[in-house]
C-alpha positions in Angstrom: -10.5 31.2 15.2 -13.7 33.7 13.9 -13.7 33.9 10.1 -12.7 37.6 10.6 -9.5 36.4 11.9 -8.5 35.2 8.1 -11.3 36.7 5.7 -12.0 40.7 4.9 -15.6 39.7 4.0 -16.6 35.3 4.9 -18.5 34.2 2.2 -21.4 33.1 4.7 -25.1 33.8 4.4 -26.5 36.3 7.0 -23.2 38.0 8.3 -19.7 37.5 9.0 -19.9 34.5 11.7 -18.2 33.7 14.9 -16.1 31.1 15.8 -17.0 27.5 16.8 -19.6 27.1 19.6 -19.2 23.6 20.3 -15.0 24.2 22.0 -13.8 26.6 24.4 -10.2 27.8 24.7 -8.2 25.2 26.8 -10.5 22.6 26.9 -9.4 19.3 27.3 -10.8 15.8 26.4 -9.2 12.4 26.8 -9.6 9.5 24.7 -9.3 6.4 26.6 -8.3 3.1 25.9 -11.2 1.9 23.5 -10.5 4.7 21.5 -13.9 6.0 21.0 -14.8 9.8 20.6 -14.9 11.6 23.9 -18.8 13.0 24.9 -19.1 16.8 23.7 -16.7 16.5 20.7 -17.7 17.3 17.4 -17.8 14.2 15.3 -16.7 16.0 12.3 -13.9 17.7 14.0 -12.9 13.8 15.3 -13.3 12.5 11.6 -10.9 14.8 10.9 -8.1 14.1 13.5 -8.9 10.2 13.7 -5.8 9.2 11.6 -3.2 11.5 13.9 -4.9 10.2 17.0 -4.5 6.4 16.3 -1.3 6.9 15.2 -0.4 8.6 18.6 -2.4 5.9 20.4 -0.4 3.3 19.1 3.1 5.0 20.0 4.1 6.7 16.5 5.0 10.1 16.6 5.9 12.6 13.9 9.4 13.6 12.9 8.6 17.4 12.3 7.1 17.8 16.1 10.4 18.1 18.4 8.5 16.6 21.1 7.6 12.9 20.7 3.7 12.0 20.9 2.7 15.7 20.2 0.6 16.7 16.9 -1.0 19.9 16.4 -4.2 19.8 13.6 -7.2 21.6 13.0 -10.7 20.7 11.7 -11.4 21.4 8.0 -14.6 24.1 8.7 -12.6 26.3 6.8 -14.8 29.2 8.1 -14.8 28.4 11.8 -11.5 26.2 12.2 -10.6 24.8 15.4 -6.6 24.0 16.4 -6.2 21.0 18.6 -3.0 20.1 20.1 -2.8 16.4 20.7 -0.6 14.6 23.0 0.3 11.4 24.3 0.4 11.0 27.7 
C-alpha cells in the first residue's frame, strides 16, 4: 500500500511517500523448520507477525479464516503497511 492509498495529505517529512521498498507484490518466503526469519525480510515486519506464525507452525489455526492454517496480517508502518498472507503448508 502507498500512504496515498489511505491519507489525503501523510504526515511525512519531505513529501507524500511510496510504499515499502524492501517487498514486491507476490513475493514469497518460507520459514523452515528452525523457525528463524527468512533472508530479505524486514525484521520489524517479522516482529510483528511472529506470534501468528508460531501459532501456524505449531498446527493452530484461527476460527475466523475458513481455511485452516491461513492468516492474513500486516506490519504496523502505519504509513507504508505491508499485507502478508500466511499459510501452512
Amino acid at each position: 500500500m502507498k500512504p496515498s492509498d489511505v491519507l489525503d495529505e501523510p504526515p511525512i517529512k519531505g513529501g507524500a511517500g511510496s510504499a515499502c521498498g524492501i517487498y514486491t507484490d507476490g513475493q514469497e518466503f518460507y520459514v523452515e523448520e528452525n523457525g528463524r526469519m527468512p533472508e530479505g525480510f524486514c525484521s520489524w515486519a517479522w516482529n510483528d507477525l511472529t506470534k501468528v506464525l508460531h501459532t501456524l507452525r505449531f498446527n493452530g489455526n484461527y476460527h475466523f479464516f475458513e481455511e485452516p492454517g491461513v492468516s492474513v496480517n500486516c506490519c504496523t508502518d502505519g504509513l507504508r503497511p505491508v499485507i502478508f498472507k500466511l499459510e501452512r503448508v
